[in-house]
N, CA, C and O atoms as a GROMACS GRO file, in nm:
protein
  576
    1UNK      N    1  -2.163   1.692  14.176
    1UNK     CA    2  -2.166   1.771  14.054
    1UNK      C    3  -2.108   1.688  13.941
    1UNK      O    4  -1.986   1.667  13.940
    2UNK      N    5  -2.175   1.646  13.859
    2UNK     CA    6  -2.149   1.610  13.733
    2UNK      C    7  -2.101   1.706  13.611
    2UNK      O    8  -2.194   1.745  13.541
    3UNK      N    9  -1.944   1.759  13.565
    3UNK     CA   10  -1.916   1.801  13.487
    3UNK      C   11  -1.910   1.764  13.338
    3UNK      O   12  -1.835   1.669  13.316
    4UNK      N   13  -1.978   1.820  13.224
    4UNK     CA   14  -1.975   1.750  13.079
    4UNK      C   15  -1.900   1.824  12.972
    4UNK      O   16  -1.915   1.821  12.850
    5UNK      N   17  -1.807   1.898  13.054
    5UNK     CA   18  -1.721   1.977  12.924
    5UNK      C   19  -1.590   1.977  12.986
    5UNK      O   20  -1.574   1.992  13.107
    6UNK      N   21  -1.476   1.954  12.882
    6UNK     CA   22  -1.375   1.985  12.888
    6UNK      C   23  -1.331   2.097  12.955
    6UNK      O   24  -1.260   2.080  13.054
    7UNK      N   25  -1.370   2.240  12.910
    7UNK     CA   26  -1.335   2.333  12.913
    7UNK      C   27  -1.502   2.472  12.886
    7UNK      O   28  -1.598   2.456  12.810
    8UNK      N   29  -1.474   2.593  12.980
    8UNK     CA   30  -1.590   2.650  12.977
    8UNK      C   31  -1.598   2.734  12.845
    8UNK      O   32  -1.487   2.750  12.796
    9UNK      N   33  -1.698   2.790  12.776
    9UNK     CA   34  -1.711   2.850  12.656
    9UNK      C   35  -1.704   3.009  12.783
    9UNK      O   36  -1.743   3.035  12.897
   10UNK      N   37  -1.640   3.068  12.686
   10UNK     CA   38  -1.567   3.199  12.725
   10UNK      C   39  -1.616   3.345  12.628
   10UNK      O   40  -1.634   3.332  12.508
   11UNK      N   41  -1.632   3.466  12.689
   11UNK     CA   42  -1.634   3.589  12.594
   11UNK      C   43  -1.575   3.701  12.661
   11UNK      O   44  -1.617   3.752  12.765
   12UNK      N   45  -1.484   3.734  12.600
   12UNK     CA   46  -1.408   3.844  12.690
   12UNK      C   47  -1.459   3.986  12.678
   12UNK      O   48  -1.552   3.972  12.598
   13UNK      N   49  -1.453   4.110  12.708
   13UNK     CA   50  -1.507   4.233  12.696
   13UNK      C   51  -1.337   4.321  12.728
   13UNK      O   52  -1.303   4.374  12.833
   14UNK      N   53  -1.308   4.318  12.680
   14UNK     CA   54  -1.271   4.461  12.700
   14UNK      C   55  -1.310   4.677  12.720
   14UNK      O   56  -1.302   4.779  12.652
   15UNK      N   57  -1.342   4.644  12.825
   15UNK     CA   58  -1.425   4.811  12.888
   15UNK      C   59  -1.339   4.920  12.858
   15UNK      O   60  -1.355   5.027  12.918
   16UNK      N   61  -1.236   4.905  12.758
   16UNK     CA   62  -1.154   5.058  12.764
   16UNK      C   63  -1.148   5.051  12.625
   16UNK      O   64  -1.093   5.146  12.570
   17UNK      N   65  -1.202   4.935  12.537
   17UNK     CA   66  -1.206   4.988  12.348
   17UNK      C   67  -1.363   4.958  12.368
   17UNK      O   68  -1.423   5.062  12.342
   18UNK      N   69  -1.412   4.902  12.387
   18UNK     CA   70  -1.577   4.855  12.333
   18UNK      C   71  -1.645   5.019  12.366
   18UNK      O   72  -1.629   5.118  12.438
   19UNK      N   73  -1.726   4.966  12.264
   19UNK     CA   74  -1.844   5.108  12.274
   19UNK      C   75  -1.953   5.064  12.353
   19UNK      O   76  -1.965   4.943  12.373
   20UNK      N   77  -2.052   5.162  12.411
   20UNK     CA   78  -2.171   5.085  12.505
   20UNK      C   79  -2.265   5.017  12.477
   20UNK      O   80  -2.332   4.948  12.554
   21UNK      N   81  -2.287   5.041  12.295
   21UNK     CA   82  -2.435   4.956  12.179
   21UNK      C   83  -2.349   4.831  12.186
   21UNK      O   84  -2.406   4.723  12.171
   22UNK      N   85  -2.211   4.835  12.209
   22UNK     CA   86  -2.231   4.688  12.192
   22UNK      C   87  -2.198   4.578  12.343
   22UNK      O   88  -2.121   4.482  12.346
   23UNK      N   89  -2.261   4.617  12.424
   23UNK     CA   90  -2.335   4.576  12.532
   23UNK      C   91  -2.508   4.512  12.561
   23UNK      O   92  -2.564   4.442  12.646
   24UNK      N   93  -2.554   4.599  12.402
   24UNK     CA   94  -2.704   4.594  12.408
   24UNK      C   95  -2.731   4.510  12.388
   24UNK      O   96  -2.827   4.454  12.442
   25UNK      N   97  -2.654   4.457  12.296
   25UNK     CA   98  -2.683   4.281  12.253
   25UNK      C   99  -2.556   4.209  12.229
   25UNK      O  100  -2.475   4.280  12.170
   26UNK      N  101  -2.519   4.103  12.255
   26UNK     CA  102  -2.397   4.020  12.243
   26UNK      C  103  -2.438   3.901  12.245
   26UNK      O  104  -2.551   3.872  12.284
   27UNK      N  105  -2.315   3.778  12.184
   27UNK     CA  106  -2.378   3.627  12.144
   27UNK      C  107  -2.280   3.569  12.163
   27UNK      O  108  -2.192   3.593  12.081
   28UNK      N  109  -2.248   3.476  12.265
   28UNK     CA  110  -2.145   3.390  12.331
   28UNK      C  111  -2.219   3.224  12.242
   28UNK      O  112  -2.331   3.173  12.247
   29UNK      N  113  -2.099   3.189  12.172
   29UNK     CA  114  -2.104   3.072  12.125
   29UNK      C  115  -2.065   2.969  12.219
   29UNK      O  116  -2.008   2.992  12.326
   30UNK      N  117  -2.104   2.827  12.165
   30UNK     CA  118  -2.123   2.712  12.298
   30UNK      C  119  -2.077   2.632  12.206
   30UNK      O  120  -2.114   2.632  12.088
   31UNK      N  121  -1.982   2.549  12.265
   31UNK     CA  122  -1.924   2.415  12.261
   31UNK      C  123  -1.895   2.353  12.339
   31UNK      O  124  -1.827   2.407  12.426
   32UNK      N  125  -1.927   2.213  12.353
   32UNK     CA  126  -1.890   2.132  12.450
   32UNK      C  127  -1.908   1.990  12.401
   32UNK      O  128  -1.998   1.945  12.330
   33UNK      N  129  -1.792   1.924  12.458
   33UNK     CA  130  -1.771   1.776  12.397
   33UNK      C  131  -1.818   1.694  12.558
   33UNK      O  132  -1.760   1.713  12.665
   34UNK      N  133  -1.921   1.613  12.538
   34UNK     CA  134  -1.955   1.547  12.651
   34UNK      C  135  -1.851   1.459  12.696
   34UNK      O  136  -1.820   1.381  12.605
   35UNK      N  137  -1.783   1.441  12.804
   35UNK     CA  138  -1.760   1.359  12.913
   35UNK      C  139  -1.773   1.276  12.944
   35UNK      O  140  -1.684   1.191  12.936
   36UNK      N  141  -1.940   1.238  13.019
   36UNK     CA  142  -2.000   1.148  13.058
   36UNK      C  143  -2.194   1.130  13.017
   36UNK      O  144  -2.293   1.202  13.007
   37UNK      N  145  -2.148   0.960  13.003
   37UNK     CA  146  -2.333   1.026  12.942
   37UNK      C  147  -2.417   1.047  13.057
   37UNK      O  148  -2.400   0.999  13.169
   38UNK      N  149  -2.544   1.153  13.005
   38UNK     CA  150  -2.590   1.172  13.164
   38UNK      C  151  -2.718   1.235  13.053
   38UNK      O  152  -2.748   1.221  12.934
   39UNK      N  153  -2.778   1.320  13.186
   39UNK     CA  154  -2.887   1.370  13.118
   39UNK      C  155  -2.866   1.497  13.139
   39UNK      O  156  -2.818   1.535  13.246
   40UNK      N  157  -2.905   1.602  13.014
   40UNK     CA  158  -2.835   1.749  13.071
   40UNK      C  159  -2.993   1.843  13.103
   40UNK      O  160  -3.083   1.844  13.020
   41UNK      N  161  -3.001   1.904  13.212
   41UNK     CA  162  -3.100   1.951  13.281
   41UNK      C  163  -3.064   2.151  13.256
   41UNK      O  164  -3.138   2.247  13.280
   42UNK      N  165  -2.954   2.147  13.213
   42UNK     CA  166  -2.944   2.334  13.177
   42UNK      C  167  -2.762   2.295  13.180
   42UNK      O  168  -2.686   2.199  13.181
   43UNK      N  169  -2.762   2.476  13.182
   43UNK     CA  170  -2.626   2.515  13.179
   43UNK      C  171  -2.590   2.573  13.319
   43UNK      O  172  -2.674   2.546  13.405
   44UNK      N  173  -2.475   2.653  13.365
   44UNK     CA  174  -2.418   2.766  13.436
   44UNK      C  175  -2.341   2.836  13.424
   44UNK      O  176  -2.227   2.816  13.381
   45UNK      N  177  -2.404   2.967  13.471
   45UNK     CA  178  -2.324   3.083  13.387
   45UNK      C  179  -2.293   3.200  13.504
   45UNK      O  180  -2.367   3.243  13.592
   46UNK      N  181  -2.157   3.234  13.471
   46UNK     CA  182  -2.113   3.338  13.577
   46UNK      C  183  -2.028   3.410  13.547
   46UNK      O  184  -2.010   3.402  13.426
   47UNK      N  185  -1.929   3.519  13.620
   47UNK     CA  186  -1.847   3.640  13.525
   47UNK      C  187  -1.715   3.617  13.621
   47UNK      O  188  -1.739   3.556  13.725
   48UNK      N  189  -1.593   3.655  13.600
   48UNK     CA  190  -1.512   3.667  13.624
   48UNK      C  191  -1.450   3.813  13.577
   48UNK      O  192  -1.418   3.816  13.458
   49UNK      N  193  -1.433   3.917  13.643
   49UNK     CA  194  -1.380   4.040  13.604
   49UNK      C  195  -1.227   4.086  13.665
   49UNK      O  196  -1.200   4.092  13.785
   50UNK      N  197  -1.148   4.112  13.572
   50UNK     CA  198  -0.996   4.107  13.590
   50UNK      C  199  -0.958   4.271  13.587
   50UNK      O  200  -0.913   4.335  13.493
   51UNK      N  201  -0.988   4.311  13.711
   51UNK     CA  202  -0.897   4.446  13.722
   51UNK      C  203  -0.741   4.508  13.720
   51UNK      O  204  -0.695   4.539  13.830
   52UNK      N  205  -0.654   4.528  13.597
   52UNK     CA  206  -0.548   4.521  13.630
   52UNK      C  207  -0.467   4.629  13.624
   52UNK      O  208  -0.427   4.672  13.515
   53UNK      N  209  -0.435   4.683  13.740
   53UNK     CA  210  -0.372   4.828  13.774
   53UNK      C  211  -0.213   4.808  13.727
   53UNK      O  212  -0.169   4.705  13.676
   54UNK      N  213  -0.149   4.906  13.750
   54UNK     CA  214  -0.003   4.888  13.684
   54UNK      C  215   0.102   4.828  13.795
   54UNK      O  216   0.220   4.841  13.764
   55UNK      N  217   0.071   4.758  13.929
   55UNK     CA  218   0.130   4.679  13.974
   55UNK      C  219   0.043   4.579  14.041
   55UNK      O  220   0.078   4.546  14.154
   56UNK      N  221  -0.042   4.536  14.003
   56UNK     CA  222  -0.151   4.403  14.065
   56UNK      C  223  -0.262   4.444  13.993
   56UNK      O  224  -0.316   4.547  13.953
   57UNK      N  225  -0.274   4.322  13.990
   57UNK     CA  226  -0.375   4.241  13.897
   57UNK      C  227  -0.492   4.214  14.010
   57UNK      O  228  -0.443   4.139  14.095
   58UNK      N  229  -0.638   4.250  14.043
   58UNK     CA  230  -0.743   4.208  14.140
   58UNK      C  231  -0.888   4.107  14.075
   58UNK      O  232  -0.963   4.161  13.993
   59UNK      N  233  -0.900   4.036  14.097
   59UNK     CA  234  -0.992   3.976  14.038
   59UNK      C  235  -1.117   3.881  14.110
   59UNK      O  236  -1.114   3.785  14.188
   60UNK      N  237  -1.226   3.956  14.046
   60UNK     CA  238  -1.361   3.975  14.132
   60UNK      C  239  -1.442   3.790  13.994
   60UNK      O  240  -1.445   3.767  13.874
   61UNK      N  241  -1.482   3.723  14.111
   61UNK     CA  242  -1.571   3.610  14.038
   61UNK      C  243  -1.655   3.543  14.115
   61UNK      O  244  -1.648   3.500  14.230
   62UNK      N  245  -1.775   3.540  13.990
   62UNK     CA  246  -1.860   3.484  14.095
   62UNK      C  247  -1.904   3.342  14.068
   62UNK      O  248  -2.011   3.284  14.088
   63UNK      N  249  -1.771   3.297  14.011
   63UNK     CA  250  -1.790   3.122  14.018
   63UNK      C  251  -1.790   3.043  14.096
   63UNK      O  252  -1.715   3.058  14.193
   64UNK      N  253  -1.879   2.916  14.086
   64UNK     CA  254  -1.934   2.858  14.211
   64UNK      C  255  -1.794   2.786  14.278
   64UNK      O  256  -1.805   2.719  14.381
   65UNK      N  257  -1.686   2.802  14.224
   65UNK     CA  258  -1.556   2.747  14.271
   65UNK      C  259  -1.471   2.871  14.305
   65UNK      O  260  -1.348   2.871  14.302
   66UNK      N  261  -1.535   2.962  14.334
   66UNK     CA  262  -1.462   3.085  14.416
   66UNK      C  263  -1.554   3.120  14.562
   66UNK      O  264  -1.658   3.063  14.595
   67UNK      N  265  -1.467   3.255  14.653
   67UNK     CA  266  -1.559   3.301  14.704
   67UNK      C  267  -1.674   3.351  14.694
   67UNK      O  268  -1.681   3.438  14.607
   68UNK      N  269  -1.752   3.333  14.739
   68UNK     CA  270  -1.916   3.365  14.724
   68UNK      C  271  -1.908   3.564  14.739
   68UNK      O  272  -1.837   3.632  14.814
   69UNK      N  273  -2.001   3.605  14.647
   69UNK     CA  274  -2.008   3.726  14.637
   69UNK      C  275  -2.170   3.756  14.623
   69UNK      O  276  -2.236   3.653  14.604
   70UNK      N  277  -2.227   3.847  14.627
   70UNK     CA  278  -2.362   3.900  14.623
   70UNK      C  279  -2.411   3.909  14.534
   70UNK      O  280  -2.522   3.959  14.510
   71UNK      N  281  -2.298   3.837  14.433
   71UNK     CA  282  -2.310   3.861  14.272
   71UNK      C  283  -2.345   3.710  14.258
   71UNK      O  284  -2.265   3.636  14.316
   72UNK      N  285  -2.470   3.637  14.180
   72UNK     CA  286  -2.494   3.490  14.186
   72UNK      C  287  -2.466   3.412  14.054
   72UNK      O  288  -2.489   3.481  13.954
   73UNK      N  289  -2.414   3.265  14.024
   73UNK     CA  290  -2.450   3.214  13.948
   73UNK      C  291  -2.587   3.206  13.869
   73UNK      O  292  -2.686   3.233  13.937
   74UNK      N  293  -2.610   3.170  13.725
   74UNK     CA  294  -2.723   3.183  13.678
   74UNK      C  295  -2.779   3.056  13.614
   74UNK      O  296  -2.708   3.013  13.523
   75UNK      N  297  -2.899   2.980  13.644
   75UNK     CA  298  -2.926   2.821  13.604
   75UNK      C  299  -2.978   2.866  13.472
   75UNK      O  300  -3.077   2.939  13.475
   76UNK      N  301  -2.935   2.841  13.377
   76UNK     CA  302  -3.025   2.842  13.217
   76UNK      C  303  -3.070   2.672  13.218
   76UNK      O  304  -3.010   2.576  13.170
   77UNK      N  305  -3.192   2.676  13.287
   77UNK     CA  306  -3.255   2.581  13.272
   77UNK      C  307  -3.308   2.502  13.158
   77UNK      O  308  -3.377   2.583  13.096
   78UNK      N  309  -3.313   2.384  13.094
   78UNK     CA  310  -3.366   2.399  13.003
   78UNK      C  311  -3.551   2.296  13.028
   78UNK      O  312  -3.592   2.217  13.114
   79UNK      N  313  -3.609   2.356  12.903
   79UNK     CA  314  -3.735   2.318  12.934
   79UNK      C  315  -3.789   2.153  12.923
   79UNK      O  316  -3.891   2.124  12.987
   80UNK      N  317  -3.731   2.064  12.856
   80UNK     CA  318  -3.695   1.939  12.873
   80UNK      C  319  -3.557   1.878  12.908
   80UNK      O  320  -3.470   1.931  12.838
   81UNK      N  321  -3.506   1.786  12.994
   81UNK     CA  322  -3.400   1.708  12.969
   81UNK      C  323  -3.352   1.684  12.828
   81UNK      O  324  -3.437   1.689  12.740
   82UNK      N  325  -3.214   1.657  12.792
   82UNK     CA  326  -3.141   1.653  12.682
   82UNK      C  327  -3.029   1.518  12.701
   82UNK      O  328  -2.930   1.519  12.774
   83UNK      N  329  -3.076   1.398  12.612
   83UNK     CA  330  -3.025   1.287  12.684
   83UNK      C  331  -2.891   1.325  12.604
   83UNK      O  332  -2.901   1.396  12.504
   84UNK      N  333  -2.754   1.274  12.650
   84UNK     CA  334  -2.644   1.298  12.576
   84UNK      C  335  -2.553   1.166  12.637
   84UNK      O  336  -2.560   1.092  12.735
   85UNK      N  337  -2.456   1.182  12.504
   85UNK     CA  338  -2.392   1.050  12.515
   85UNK      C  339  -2.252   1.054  12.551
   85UNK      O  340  -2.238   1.173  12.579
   86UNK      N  341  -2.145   1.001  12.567
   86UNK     CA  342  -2.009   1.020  12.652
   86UNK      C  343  -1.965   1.054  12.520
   86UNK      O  344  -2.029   0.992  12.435
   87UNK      N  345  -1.848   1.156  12.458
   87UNK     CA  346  -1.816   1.151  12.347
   87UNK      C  347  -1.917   1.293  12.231
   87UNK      O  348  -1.857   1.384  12.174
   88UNK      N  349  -2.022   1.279  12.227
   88UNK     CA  350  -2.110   1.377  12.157
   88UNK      C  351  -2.051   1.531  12.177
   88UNK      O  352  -1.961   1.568  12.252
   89UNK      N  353  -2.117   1.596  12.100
   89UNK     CA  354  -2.074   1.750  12.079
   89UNK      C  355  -2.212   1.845  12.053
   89UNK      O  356  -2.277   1.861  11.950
   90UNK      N  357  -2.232   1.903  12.190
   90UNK     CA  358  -2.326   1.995  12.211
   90UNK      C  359  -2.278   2.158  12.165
   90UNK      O  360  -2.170   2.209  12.194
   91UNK      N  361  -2.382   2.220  12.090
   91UNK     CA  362  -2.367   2.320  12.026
   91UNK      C  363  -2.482   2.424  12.076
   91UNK      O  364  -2.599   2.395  12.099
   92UNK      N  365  -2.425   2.543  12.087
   92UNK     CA  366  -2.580   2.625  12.062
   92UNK      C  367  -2.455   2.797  12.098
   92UNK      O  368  -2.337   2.831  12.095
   93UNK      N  369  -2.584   2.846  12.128
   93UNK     CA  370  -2.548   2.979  12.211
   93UNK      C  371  -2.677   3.058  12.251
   93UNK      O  372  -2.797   3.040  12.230
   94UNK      N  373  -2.573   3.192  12.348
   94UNK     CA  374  -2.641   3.234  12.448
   94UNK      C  375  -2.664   3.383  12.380
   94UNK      O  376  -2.570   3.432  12.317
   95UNK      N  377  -2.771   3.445  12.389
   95UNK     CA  378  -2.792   3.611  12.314
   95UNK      C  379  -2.838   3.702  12.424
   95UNK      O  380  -2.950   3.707  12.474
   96UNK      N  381  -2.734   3.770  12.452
   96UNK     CA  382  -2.776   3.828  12.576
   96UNK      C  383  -2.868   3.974  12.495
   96UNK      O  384  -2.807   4.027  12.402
   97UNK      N  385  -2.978   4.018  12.523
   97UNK     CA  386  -3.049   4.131  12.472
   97UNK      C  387  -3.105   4.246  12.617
   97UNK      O  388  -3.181   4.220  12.710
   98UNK      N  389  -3.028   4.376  12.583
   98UNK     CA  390  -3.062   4.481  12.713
   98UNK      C  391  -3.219   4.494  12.704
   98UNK      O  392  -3.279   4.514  12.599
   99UNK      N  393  -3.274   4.480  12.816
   99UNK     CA  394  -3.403   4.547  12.833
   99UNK      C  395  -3.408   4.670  12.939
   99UNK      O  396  -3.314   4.732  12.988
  100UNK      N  397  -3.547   4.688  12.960
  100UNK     CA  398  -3.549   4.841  13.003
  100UNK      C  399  -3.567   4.855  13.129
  100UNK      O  400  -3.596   4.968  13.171
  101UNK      N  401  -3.556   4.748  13.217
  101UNK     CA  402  -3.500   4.696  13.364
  101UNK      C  403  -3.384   4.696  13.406
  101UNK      O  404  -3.359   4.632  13.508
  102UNK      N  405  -3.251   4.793  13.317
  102UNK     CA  406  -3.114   4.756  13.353
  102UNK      C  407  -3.079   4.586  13.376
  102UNK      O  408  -3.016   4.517  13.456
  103UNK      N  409  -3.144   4.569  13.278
  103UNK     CA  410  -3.080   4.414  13.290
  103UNK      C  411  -3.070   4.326  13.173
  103UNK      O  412  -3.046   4.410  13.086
  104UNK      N  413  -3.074   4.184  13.097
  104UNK     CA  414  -3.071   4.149  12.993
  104UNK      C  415  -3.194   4.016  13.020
  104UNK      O  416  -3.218   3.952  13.123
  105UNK      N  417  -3.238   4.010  12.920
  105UNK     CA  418  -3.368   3.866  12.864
  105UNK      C  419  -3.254   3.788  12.784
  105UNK      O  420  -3.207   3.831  12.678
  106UNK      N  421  -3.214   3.666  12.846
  106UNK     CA  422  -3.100   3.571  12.767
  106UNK      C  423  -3.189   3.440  12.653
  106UNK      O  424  -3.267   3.349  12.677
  107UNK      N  425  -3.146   3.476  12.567
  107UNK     CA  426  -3.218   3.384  12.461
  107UNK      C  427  -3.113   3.257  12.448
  107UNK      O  428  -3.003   3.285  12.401
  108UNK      N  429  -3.133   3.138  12.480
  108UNK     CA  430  -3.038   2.999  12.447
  108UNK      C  431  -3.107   2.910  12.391
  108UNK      O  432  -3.226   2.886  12.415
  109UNK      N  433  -3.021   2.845  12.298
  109UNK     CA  434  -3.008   2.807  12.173
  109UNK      C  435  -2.921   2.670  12.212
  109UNK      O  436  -2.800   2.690  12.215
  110UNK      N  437  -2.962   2.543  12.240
  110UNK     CA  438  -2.862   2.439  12.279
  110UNK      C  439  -2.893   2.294  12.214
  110UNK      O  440  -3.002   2.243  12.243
  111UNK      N  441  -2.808   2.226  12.132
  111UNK     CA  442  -2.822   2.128  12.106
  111UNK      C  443  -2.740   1.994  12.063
  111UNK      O  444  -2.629   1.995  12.115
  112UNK      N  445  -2.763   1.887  11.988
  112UNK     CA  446  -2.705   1.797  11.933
  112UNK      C  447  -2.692   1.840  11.773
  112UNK      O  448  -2.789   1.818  11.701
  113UNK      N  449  -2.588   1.894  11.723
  113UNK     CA  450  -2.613   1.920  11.594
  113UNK      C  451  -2.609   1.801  11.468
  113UNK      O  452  -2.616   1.816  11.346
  114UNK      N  453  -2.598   1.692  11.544
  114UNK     CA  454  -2.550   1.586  11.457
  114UNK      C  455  -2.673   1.518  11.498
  114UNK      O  456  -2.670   1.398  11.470
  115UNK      N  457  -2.746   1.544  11.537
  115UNK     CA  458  -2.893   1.444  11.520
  115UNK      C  459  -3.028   1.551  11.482
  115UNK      O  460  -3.145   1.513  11.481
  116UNK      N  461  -2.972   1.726  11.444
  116UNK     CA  462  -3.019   1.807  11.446
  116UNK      C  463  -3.143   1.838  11.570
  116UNK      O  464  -3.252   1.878  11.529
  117UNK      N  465  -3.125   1.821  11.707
  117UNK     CA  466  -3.214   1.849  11.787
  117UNK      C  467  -3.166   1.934  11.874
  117UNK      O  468  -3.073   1.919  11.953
  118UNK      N  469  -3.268   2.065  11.847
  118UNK     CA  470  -3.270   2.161  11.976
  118UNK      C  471  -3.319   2.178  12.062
  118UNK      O  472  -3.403   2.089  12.071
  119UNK      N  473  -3.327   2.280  12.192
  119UNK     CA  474  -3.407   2.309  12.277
  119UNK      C  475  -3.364   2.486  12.289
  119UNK      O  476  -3.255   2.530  12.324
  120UNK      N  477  -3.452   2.543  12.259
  120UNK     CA  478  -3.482   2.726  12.285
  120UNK      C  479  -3.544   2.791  12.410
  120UNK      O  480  -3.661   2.809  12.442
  121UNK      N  481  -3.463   2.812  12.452
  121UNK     CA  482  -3.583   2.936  12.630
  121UNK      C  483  -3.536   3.053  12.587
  121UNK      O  484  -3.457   3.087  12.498
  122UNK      N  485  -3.616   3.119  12.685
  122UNK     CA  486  -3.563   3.271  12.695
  122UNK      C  487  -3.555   3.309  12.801
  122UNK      O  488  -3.666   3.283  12.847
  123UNK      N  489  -3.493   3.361  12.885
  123UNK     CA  490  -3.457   3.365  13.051
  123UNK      C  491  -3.486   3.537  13.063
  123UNK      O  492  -3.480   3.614  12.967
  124UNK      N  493  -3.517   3.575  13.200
  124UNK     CA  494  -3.510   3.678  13.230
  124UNK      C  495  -3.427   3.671  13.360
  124UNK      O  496  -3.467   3.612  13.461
  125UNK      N  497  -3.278   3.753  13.349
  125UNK     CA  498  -3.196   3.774  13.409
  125UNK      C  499  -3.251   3.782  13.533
  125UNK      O  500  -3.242   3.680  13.602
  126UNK      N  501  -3.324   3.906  13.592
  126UNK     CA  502  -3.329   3.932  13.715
  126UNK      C  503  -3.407   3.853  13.826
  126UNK      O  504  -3.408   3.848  13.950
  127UNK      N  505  -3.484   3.785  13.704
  127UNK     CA  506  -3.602   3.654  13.756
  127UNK      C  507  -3.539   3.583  13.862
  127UNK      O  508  -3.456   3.507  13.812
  128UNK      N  509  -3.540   3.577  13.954
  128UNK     CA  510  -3.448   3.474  14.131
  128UNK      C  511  -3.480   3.362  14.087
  128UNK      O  512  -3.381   3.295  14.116
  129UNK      N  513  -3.577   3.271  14.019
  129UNK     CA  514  -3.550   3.110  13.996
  129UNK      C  515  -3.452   3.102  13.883
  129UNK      O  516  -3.477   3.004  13.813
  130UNK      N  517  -3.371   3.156  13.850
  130UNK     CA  518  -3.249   3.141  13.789
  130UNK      C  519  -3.110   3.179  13.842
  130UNK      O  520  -3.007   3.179  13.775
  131UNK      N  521  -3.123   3.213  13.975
  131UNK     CA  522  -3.032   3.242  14.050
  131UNK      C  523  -2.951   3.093  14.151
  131UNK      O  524  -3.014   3.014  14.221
  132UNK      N  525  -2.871   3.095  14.138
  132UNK     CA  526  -2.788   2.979  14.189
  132UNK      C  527  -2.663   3.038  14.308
  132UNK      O  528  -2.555   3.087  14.274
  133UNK      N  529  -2.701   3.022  14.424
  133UNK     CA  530  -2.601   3.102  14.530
  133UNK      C  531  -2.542   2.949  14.546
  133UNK      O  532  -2.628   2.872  14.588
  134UNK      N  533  -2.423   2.894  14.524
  134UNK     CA  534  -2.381   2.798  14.556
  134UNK      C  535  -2.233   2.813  14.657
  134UNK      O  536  -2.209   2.750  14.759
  135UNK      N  537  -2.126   2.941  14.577
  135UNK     CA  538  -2.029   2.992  14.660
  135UNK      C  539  -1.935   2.808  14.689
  135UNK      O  540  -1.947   2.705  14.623
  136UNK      N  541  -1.870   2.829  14.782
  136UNK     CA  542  -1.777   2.745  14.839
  136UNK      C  543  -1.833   2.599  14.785
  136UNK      O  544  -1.773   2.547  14.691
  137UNK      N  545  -1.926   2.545  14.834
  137UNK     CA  546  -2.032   2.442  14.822
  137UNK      C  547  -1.974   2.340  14.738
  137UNK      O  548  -1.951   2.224  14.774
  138UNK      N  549  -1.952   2.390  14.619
  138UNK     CA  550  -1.915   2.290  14.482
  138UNK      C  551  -1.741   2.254  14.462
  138UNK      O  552  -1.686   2.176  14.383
  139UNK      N  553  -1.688   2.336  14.557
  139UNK     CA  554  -1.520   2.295  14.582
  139UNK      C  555  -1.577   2.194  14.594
  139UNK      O  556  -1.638   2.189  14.488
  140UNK      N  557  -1.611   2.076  14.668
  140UNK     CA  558  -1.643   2.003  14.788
  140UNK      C  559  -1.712   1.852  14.695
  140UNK      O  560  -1.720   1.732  14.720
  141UNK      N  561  -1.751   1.937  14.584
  141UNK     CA  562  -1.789   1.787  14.475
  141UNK      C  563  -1.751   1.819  14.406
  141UNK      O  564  -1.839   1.817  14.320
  142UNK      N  565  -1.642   1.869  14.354
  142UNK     CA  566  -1.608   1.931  14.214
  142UNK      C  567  -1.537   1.755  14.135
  142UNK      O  568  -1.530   1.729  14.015
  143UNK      N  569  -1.488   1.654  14.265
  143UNK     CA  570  -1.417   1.546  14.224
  143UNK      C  571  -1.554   1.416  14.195
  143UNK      O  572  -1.541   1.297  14.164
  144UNK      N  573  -1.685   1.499  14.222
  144UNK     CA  574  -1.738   1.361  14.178
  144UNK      C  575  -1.741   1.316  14.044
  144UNK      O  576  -1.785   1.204  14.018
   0.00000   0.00000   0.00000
């Protein structure tokens, strides 16, 4: 596994103030300062949910560096390779939009903003070739 970010781009929810319209659509911004140069082939995307009762804290994730759950990682593939350089700063974001499948169509938005080049998909959540069951697996190269 080849990692190219410092740190993961994050959106928190809070379920006891948010209202439910604003579930329907939401927009997680992306930053990432490359690492290593490589060629970038997509993203990965997964949830971490923090249940916290008034004496323990339980917390359910389905990152490929946790236990594996029934709940899967998601490949936002992109439709060409994206050559990137050690040092560069990749920009975009992700628009999650509800459809009428109980589920969301993810619109991403990813690029080099300093050479102005993008790449746009639109994913359908429930679609299985965007599903990534990796679980334990990636402990195991997380040091390559």
């Amino acid at each position: 596994m080849i990692s190219i970010c410092e740190k993961p781009c994050t959106k928190y929810f809070d379920f006891k103030t948010m209202k439910l319209e604003e579930l329907h659509e939401f927009k997680i911004d992306l930053e990432f300062e490359v690492v290593k140069t490589t060629l970038m082939h997509g993203i990965s995307s997964w949830f971490d949910t923090y249940f916290k009762g008034s004496t323990s804290e339980t917390v359910l994730s389905t990152s490929p560096y946790s236990t594996p759950t029934h709940w899967y990682q998601i490949r936002l593939l992109l439709s060409e390779p994206l050559a990137i350089n050690k040092g560069q700063k990749i920009t975009g974001s992700i628009v999650f939009k509800a459809n009428d499948i109980r589920s969301y169509y993810i619109y991403l938005r990813i690029g080099l903003p300093d050479l102005n080049l993008w790449i746009e998909n639109v994913y359908d959540l429930k679609d299985p070739d965007f599903r990534a069951y990796s679980g334990q697996s990636l402990k195991a190269n997380q040091n390559n």
